[in-house]
C-alpha positions, 0 to 999 in steps of 0.5 A: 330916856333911850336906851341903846342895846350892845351887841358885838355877840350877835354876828353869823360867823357862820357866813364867813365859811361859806360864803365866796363872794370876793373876787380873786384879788379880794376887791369888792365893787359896789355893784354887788350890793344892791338891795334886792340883790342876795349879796344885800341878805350877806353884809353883815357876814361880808363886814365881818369877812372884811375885818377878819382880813384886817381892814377894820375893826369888828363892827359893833351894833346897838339896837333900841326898840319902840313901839308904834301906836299899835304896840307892834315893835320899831327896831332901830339899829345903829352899825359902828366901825372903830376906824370908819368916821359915820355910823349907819342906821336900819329902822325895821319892825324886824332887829333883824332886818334892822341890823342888815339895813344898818350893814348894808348902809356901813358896807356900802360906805366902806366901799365907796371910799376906796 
């Protein structure tokens, strides 16, 4: 049985005051999030910095946990936006790192598609 944890509390709104990433005009370019790149370190407070400027829903997370044969954690997380037809995946041994994987991926599909 998998079971899927829901979290739409566990965002760093934080990230919204500091952070000046967007060009003047607000448009963003896919350039800016490369992995590696610090912006990649930014997406989830960059979706959210999106839906506080209206153009989507806030984006909501689920999270499940598995062990490899070592007992160490597999977090998987799964990024959902109500408006955006494709949900997102991040796999890590970190829910941290899984939650950005799966913003990062949500981010740059959003992207795209404008």
């Amino acid at each position: 049985m998998e079971v899927w944890i829901d979290s739409t509390k566990d965002c760093d709104f934080d990230i919204l005051i500091a952070n000046q990433n967007f060009h003047t005009n607000h448009v963003l370019t896919n350039e800016c999030y490369q992995e590696g790149n610090s912006h990649y370190n930014d997406s989830i407070g960059q979706l959210e910095i999106l839906f506080r400027r209206g153009y989507f829903s806030l984006p909501t997370y689920k999270y499940k946990e598995t062990h490899d044969e070592d007992g160490n954690p597999i977090w998987a997380c799964q990024c959902r936006i109500k408006e955006v037809d494709n949900v997102t995946n991040g796999r890590s041994s970190s829910k941290k790192d899984s939650k950005k994987q799966a913003a990062y991926d949500m981010l740059t599909y959003v992207l795209e598609e404008e």
